[in-house]
C-alpha positions in Angstrom: 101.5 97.4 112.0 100.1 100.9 110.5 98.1 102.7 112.9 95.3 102.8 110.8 94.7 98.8 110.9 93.0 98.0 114.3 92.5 94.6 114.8 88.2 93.7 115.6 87.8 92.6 119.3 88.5 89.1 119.9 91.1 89.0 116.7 94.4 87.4 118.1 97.6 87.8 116.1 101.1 89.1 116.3 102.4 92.8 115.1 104.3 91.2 112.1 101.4 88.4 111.1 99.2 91.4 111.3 101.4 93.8 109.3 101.7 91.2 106.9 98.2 90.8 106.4 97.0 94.4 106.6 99.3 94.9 103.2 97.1 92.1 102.0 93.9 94.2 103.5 95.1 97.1 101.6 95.8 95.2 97.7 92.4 94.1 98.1 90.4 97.6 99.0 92.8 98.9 95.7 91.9 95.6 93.4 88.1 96.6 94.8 88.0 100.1 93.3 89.6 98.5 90.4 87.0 95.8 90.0 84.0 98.6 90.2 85.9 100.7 87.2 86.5 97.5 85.5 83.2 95.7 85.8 81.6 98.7 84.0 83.2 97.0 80.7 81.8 94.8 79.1 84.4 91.9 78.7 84.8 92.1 82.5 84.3 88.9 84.2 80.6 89.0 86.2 82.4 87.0 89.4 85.5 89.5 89.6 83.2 91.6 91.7 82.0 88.9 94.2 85.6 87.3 94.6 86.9 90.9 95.4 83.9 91.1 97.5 84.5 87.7 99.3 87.9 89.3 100.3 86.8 92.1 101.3 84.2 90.8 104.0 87.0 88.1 105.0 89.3 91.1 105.6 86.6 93.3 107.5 86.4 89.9 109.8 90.2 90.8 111.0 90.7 94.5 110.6 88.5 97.4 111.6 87.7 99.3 108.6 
């Protein structure tokens, strides 16, 4: 796993599980800045931003940001 993905206290996984999901960690912070450029359009979908956001806070319960 990168150095740059600490796991939060208490989070128990393995160095490949987490590697694994860390690359998942990282598509969504990209899709995120995405969203927020692509939300200012107006034939963006409204829930985009909340599913990305959804994500995101499952992710920030894993990883230290």
């Amino acid at each position: 796993m990168s150095e740059t993905w600490k796991l939060q206290d208490g989070v128990k996984m393995d160095a490949t599980t987490a590697s694994e999901v860390a690359k998942i960690a990282c598509a969504l912070k990209s899709l995120s800045a995405y969203t927020a450029l692509a939300t200012e359009s107006d034939d963006a979908p409204n829930d985009l931003q909340v599913i990305v956001d959804e994500g995101l806070e499952a992710m920030a319960r894993i990883f230290v940001w």
